[in-house]
Backbone and ligand atoms as CSV (ligand in chain L), in Angstrom:
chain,resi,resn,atom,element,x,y,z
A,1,UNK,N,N,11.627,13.704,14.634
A,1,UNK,CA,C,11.015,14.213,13.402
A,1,UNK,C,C,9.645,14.806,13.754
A,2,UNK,N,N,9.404,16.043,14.064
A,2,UNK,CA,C,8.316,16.791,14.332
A,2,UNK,C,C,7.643,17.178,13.799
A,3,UNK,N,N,6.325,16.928,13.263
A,3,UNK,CA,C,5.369,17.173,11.867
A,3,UNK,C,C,5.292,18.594,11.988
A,4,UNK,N,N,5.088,18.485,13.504
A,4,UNK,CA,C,4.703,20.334,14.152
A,4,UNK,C,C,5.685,21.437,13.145
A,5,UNK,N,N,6.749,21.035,12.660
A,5,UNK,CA,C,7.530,21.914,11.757
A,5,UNK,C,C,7.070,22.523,10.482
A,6,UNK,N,N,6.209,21.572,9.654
A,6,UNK,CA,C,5.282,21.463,8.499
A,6,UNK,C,C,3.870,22.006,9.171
A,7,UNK,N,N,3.602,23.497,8.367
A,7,UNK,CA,C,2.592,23.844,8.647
A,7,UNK,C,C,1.133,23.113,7.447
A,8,UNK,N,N,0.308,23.536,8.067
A,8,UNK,CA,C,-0.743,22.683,7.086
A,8,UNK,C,C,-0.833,23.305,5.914
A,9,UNK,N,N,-0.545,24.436,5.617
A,9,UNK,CA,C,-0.242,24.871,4.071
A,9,UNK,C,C,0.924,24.302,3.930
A,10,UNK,N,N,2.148,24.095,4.221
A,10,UNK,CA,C,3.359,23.293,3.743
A,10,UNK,C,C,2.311,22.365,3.551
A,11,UNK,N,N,2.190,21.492,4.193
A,11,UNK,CA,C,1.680,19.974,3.954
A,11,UNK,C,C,1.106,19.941,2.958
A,12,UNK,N,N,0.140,20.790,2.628
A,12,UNK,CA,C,-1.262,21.147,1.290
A,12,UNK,C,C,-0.401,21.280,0.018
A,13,UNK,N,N,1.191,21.686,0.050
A,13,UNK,CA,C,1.685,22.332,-1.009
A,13,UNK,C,C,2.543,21.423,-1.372
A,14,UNK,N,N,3.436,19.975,-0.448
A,14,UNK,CA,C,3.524,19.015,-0.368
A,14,UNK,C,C,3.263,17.979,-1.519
A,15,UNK,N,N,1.501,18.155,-0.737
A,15,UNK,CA,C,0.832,16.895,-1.333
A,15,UNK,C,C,0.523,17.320,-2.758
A,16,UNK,N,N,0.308,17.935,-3.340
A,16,UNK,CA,C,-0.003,18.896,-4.363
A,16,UNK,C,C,0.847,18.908,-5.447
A,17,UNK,N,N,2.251,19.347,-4.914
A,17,UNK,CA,C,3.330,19.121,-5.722
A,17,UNK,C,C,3.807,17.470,-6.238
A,18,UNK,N,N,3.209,16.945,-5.345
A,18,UNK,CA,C,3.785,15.418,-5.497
A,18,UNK,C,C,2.963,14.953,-6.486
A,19,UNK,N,N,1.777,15.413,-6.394
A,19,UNK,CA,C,0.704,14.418,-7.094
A,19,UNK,C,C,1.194,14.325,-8.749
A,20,UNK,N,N,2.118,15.328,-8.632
A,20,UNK,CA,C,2.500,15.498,-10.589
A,20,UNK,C,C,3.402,14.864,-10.829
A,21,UNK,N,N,4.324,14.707,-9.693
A,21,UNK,CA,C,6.119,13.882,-9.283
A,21,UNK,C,C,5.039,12.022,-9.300
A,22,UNK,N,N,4.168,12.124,-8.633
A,22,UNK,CA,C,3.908,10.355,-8.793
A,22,UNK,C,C,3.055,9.761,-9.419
A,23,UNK,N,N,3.193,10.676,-10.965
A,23,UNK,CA,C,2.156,9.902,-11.763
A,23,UNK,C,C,3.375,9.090,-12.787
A,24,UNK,N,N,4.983,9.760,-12.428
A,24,UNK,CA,C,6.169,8.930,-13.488
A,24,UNK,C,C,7.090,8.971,-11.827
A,25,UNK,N,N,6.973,8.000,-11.402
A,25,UNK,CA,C,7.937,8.091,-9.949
A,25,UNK,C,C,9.530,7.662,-10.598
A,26,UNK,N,N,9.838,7.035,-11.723
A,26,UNK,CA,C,10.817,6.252,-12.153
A,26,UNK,C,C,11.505,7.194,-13.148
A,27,UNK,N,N,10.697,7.855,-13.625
A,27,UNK,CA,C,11.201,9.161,-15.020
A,27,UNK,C,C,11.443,10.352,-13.748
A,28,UNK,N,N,11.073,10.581,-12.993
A,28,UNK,CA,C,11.665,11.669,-12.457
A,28,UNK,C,C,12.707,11.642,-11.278
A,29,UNK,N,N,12.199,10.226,-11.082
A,29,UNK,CA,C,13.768,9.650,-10.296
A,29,UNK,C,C,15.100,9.966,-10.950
A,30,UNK,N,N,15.039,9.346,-12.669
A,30,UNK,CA,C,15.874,9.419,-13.008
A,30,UNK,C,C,16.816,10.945,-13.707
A,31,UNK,N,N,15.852,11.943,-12.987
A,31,UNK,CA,C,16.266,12.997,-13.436
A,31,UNK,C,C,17.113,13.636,-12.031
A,32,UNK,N,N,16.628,13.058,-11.275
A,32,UNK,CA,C,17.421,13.374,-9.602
A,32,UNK,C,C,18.218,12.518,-9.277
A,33,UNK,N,N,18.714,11.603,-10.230
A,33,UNK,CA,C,20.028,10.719,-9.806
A,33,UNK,C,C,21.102,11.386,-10.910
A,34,UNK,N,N,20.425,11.850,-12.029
A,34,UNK,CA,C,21.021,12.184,-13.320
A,34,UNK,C,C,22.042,13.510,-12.248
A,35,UNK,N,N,21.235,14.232,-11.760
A,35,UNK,CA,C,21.587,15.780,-11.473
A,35,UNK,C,C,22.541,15.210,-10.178
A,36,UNK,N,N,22.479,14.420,-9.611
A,36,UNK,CA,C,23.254,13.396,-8.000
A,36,UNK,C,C,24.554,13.444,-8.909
A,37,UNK,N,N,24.669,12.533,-9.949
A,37,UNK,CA,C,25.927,12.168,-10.540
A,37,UNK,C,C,26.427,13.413,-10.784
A,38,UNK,N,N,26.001,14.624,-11.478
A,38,UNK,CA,C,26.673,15.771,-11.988
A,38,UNK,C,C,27.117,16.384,-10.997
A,39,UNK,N,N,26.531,16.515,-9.750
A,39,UNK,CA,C,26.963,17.061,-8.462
A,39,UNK,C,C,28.084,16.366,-7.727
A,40,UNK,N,N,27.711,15.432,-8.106
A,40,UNK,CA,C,29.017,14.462,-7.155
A,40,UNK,C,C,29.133,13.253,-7.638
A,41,UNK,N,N,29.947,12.808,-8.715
A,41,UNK,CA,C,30.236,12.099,-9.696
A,41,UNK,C,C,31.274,10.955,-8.533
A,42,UNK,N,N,31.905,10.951,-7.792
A,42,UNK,CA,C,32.481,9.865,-6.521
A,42,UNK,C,C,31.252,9.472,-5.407
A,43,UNK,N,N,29.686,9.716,-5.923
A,43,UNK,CA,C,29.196,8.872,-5.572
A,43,UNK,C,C,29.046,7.488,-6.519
A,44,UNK,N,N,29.289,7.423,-7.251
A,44,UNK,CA,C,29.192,6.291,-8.683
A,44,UNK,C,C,29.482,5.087,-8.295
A,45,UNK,N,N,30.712,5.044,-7.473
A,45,UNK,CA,C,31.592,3.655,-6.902
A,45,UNK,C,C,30.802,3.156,-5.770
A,46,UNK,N,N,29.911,3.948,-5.080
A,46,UNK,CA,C,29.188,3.275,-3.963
A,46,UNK,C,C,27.482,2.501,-4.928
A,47,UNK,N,N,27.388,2.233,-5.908
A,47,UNK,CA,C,26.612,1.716,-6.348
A,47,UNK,C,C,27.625,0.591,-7.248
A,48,UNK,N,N,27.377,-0.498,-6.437
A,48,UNK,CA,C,28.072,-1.656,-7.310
A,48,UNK,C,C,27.164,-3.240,-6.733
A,49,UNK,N,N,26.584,-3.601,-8.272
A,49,UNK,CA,C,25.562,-5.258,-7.641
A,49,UNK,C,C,26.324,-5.963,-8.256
A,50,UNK,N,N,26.598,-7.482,-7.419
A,50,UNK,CA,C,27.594,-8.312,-8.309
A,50,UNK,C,C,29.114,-7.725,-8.168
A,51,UNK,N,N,29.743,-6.678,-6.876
A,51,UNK,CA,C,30.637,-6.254,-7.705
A,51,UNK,C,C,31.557,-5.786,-8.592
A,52,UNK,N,N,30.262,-5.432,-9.360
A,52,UNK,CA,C,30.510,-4.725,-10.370
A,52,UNK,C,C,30.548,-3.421,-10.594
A,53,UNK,N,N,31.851,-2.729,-10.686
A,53,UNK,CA,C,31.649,-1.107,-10.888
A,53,UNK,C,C,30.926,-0.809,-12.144
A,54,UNK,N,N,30.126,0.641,-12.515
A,54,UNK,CA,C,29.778,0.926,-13.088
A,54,UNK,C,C,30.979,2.040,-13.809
A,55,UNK,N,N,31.072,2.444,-15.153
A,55,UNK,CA,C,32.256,2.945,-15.702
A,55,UNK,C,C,31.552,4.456,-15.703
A,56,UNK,N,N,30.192,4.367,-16.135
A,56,UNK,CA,C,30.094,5.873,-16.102
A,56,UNK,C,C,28.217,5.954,-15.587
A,57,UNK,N,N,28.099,6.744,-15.621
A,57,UNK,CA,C,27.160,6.947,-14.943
A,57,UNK,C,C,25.833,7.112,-15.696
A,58,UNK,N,N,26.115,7.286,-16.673
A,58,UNK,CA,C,24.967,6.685,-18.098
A,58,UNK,C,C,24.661,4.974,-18.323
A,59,UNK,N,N,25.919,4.204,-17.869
A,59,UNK,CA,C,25.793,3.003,-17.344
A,59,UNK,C,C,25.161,2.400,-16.061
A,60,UNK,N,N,25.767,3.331,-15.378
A,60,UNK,CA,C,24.569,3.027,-13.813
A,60,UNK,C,C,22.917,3.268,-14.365
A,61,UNK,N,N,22.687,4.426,-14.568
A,61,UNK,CA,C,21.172,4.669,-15.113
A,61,UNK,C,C,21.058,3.759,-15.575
A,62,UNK,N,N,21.278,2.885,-16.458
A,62,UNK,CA,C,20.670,2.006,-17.362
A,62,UNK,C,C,20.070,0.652,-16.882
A,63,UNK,N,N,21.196,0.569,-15.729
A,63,UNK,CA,C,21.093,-1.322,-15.071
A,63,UNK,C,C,19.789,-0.899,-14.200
A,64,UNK,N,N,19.296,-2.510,-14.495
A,64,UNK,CA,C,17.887,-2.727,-13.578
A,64,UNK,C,C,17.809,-2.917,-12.102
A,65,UNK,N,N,19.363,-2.810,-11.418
A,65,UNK,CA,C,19.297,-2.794,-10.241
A,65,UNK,C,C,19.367,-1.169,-9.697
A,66,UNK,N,N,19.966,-0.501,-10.561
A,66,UNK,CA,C,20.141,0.796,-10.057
A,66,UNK,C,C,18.820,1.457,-10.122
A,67,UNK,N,N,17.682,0.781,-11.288
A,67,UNK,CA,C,16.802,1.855,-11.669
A,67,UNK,C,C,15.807,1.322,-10.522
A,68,UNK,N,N,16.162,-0.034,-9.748
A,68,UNK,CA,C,15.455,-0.571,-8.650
A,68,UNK,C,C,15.609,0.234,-7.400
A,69,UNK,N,N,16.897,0.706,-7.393
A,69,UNK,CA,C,17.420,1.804,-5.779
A,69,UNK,C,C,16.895,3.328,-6.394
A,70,UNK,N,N,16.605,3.703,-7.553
A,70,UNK,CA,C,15.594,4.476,-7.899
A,70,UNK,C,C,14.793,4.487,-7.508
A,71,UNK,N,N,13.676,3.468,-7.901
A,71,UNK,CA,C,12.282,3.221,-7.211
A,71,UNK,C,C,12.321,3.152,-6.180
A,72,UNK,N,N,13.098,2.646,-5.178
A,72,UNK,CA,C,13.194,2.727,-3.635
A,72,UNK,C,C,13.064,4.181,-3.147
A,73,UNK,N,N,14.110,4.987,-3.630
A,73,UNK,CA,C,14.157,6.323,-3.227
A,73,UNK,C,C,12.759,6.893,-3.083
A,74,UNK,N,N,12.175,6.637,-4.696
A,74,UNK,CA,C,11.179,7.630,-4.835
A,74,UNK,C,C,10.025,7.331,-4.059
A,75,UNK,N,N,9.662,6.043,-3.373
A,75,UNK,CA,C,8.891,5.450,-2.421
A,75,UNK,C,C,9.247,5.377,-1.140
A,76,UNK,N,N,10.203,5.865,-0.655
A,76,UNK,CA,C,10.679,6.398,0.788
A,76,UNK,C,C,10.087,7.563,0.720
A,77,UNK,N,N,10.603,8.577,-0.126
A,77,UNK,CA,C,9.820,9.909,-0.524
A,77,UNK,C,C,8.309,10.101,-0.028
A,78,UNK,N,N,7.884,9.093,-1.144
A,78,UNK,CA,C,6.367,8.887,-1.328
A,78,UNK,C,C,5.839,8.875,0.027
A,79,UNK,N,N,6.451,7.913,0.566
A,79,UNK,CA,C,6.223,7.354,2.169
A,79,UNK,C,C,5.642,8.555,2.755
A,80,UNK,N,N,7.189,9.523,2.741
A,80,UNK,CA,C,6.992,10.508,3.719
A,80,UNK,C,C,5.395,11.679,3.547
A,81,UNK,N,N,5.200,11.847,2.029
A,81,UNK,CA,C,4.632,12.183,1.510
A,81,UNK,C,C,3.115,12.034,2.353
A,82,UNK,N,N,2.430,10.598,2.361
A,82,UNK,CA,C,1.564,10.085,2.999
A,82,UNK,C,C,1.753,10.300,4.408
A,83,UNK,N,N,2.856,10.235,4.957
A,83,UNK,CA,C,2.544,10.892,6.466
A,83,UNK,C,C,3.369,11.788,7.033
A,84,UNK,N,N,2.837,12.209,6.086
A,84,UNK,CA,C,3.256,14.214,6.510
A,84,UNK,C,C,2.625,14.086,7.933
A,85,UNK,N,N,1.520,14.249,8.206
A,85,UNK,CA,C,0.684,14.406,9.561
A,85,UNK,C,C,1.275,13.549,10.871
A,86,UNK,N,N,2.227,11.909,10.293
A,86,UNK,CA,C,2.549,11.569,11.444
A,86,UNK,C,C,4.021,11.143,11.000
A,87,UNK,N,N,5.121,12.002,10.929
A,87,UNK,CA,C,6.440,11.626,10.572
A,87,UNK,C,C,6.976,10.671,11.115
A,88,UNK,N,N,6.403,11.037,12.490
A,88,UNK,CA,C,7.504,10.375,13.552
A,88,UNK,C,C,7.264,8.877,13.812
A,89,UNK,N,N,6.196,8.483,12.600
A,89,UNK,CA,C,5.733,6.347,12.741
A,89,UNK,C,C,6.683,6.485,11.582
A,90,UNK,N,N,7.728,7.521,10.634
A,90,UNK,CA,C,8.661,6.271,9.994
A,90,UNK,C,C,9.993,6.293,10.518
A,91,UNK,N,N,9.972,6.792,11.831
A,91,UNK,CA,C,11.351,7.183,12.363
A,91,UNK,C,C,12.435,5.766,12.433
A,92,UNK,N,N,11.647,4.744,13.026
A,92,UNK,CA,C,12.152,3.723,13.351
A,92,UNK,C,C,12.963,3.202,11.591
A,93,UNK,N,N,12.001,3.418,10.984
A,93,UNK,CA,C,12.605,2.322,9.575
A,93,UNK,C,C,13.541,3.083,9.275
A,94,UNK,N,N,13.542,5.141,8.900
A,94,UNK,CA,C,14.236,5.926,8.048
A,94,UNK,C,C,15.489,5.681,9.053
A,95,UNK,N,N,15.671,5.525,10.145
A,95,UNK,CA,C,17.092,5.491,11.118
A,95,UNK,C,C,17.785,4.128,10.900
A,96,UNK,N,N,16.909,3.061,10.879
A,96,UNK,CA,C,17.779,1.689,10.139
A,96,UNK,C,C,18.123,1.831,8.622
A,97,UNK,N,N,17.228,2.419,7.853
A,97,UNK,CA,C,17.798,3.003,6.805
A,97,UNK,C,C,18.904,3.486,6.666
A,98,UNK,N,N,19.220,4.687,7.255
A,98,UNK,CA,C,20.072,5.669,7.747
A,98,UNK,C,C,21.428,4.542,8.064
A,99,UNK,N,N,21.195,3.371,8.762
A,99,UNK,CA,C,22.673,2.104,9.492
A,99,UNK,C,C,22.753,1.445,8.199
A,100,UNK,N,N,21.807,1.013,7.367
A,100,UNK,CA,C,22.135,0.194,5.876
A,100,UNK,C,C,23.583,1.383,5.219
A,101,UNK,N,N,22.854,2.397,4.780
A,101,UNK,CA,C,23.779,3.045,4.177
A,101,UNK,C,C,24.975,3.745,4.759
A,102,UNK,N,N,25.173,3.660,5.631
A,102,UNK,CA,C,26.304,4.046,6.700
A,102,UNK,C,C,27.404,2.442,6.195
A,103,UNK,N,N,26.586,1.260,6.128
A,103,UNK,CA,C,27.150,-0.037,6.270
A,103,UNK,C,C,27.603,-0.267,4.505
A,104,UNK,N,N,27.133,0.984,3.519
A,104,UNK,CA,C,27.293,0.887,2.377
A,104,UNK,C,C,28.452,1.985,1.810
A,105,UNK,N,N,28.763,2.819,2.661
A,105,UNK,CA,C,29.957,3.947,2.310
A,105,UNK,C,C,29.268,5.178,2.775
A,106,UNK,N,N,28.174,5.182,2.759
A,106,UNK,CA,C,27.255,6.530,2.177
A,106,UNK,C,C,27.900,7.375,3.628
A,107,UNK,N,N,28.177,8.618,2.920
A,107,UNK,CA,C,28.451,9.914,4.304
A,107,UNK,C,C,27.229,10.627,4.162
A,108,UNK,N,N,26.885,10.804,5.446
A,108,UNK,CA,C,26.012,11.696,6.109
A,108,UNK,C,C,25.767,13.116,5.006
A,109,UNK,N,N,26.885,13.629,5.118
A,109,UNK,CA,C,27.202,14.861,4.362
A,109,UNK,C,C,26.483,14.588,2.452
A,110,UNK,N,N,26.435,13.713,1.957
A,110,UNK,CA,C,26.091,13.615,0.769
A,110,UNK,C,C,25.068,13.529,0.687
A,111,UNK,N,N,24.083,13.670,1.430
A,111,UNK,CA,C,22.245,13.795,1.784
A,111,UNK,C,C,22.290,14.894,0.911
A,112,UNK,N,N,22.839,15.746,1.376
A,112,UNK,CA,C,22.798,17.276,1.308
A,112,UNK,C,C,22.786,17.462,-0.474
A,113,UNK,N,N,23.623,17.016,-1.283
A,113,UNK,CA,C,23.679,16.902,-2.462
A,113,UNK,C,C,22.092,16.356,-3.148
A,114,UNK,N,N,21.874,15.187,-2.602
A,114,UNK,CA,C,20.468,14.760,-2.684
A,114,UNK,C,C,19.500,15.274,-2.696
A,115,UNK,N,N,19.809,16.341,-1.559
A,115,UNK,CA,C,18.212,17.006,-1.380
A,115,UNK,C,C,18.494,18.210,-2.106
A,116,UNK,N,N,19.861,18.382,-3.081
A,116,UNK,CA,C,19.738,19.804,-4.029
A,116,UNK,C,C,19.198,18.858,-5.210
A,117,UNK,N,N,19.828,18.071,-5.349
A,117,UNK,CA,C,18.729,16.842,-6.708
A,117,UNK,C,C,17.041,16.844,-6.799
A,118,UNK,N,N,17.086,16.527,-5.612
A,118,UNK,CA,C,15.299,16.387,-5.028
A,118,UNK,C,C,14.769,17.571,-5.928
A,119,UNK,N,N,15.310,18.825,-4.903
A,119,UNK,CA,C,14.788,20.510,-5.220
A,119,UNK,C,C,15.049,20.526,-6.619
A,120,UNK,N,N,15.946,20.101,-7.828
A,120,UNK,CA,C,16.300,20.440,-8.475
A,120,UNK,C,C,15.032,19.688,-9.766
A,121,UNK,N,N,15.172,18.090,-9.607
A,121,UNK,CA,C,13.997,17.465,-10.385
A,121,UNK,C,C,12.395,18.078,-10.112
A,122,UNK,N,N,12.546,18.489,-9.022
A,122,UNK,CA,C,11.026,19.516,-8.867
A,122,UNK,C,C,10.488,20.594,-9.124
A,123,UNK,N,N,11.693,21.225,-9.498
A,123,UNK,CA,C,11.665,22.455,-10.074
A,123,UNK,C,C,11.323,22.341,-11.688
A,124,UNK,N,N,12.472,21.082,-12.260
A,124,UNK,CA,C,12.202,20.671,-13.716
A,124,UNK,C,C,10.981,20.330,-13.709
A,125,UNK,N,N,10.168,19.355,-12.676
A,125,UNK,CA,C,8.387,18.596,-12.852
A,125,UNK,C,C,7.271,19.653,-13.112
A,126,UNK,N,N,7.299,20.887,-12.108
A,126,UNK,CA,C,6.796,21.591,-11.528
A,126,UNK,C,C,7.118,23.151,-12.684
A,127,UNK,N,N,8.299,23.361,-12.922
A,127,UNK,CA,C,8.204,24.903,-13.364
A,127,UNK,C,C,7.801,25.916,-12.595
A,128,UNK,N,N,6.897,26.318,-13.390
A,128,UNK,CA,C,6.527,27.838,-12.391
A,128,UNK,C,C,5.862,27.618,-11.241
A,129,UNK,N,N,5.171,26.593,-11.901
A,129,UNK,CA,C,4.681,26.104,-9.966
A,129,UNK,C,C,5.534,25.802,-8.691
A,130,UNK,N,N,6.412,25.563,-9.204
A,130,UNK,CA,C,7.670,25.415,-7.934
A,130,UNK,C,C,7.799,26.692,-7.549
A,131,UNK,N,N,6.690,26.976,-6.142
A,131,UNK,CA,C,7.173,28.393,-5.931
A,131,UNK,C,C,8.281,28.497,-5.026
A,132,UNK,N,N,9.001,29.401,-4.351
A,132,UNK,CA,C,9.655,29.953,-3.122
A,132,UNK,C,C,8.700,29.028,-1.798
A,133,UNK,N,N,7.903,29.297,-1.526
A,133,UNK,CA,C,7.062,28.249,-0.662
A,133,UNK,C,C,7.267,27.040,-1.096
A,134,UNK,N,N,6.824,26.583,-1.983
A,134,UNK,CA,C,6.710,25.081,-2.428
A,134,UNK,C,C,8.425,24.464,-1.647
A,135,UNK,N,N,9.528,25.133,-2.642
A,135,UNK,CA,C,10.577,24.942,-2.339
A,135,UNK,C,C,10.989,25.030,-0.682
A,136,UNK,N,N,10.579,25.840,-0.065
A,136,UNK,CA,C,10.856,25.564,1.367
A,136,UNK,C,C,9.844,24.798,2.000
A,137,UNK,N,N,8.744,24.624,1.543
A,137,UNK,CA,C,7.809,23.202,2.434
A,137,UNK,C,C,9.227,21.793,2.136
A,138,UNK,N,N,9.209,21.598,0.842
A,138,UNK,CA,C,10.202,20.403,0.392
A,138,UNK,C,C,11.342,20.295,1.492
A,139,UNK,N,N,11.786,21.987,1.598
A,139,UNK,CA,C,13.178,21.961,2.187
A,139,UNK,C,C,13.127,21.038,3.472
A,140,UNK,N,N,12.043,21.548,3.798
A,140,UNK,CA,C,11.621,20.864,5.837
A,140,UNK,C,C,11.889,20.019,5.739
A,141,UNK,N,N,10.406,19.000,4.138
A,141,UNK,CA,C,10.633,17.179,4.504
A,141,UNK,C,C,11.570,16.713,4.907
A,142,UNK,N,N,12.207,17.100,3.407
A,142,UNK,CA,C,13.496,16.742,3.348
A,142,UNK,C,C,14.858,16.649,4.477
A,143,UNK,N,N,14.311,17.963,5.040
A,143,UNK,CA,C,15.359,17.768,6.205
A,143,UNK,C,C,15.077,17.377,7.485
A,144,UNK,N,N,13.481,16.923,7.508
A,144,UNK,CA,C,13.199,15.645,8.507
A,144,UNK,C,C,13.739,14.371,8.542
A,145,UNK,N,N,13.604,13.808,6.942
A,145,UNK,CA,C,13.820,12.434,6.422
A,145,UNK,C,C,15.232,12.409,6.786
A,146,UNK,N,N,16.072,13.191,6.245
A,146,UNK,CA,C,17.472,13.459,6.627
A,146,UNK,C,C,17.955,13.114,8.121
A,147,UNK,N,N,17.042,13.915,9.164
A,147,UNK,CA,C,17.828,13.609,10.380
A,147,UNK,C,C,17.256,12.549,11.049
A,148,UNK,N,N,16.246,12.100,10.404
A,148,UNK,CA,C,15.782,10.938,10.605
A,148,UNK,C,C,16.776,9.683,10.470
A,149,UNK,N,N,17.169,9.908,9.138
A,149,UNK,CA,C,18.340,8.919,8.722
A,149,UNK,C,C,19.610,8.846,9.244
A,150,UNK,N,N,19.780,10.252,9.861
A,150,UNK,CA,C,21.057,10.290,10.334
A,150,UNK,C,C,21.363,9.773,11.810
A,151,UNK,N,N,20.010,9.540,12.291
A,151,UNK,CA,C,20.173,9.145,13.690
A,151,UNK,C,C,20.416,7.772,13.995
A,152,UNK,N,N,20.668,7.110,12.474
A,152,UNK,CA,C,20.688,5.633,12.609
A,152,UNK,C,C,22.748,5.637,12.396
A,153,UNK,N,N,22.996,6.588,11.938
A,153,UNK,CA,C,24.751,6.963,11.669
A,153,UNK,C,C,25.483,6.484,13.163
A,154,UNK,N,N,26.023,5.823,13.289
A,154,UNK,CA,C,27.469,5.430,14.428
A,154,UNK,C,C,28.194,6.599,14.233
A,155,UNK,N,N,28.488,7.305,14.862
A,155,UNK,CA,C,29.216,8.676,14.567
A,155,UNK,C,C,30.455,7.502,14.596
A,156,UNK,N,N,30.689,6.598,15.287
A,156,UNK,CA,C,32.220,6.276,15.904
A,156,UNK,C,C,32.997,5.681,14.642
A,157,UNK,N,N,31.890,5.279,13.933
A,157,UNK,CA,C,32.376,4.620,12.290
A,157,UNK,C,C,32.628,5.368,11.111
A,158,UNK,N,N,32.537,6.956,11.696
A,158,UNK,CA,C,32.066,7.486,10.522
A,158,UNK,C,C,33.550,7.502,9.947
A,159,UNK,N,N,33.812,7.738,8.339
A,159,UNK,CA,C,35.056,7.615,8.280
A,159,UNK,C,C,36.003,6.587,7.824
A,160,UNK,N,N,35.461,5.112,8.738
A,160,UNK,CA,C,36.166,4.245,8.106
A,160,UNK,C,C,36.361,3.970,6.964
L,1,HEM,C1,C,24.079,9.402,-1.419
L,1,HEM,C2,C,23.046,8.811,-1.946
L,1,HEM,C3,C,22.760,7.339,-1.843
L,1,HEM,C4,C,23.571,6.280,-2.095
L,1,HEM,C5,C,25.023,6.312,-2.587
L,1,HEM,C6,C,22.798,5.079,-1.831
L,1,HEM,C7,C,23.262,3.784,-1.960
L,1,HEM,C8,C,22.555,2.654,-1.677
L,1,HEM,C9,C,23.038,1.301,-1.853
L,1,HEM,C10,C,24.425,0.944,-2.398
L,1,HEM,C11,C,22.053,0.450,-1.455
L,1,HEM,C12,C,22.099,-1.100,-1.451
L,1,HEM,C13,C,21.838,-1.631,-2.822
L,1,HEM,C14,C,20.441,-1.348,-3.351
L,1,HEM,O1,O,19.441,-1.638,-2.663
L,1,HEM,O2,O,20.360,-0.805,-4.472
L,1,HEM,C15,C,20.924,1.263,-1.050
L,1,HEM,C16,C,19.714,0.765,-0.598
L,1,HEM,C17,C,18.592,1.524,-0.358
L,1,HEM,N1,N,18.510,2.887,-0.431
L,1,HEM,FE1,FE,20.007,4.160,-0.939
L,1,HEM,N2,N,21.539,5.433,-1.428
L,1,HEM,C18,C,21.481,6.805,-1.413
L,1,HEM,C19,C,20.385,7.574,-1.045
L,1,HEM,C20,C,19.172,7.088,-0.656
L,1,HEM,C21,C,18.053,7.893,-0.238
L,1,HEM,C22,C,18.067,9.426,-0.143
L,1,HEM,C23,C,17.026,7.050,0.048
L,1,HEM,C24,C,15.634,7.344,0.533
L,1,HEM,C25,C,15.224,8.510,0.962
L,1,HEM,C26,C,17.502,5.699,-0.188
L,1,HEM,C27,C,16.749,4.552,-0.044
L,1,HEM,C28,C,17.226,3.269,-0.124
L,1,HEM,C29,C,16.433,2.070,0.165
L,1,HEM,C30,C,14.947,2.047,0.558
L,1,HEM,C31,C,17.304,0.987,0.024
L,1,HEM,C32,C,16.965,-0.483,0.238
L,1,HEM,C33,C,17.286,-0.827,1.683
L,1,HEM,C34,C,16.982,-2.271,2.003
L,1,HEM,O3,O,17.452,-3.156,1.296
L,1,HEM,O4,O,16.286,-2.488,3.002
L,1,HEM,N3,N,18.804,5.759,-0.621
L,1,HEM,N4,N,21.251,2.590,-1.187
């Protein structure tokens, strides 16, 4: 994960954009899980506490464990957010990260959906300020955090 990728105006445009995303980290979470489900509605079954499937996805939103893997998200985010300048001190956690959810169903490939959610709740936070720049600084993080996570993936499991 190479910060060197993020130029210091990315970074400036970053931090900037976020500061409006983390004054409701939980309300705009829930607008990037909202847009997750519409995109890919067979992620639903990989969120189950207790066992318990959720029937629809207005039901997942609601439970206090889901709106808890909310807040997680948006503070991994955050994380990255704060060290833009040194990515590569969260490599170690985002790659065990990366083996949790491998150990939970999650495919590699459904990041990708995520990070059109991400782009998508930021665009709703942001408006016109979400410029063409803004949107490709995001694109990078995002696809740091990503291969960050992915390096924790067993290719040999993938699948099961
Ligand atoms: C395809 C999308 C995703 C699915 C289906 C998914 C699913 C899950 C599930 C089932 C758990 C375990 C239960 C729980 O803690 O609620 C979990 C934990 C977690 N997830 Fe996700 N997740 C997704 C994306 C992400 C992303 C993008 C991030 C951060 C960038 C993230 C961060 C976390 C964290 C921090 C935990 C807690 C890990 C721990 O207990 O140490 N998740 N996820």
């Amino acid at each position: 994960m190479e910060s060197g990728r993020l130029s210091s105006t990315q970074q400036a445009l970053i931090r900037e954009s976020w500061q409006k995303v983390s004054s409701n980290l939980l309300q705009h979470g829930i607008v990037l899980f909202t847009r997750l489900f519409d995109l890919d509605p067979d992620l639903l079954p990989l969120f189950q506490y207790n066992c318990k499937k959720f029937s629809s996805p207005q039901e997942c939103l609601s439970s206090p464990e889901f709106l808890d893997h909310i807040r997680k998200v948006m503070l991994v985010i955050d994380a990255a957010v704060t060290h833009l300048e040194n990515l590569s001190s969260l490599e170690e956690y985002l790659s065990n990260l990366g083996k949790k959810h491998q150990t939970v169903g999650v495919k590699v490939d459904s990041f990708s959906a995520v990070g059109e959610s991400l782009l998508f709740m930021l665009e709703k936070c942001l408006g016109t300020a979400f410029s063409p720049d803004v949107r490709e600084a995001w694109t990078r993080l995002y696809g740091s955090v990503v291969k960050a996570m992915s390096s924790g993936w067993d290719a040999r499991k993938e699948g099961e």
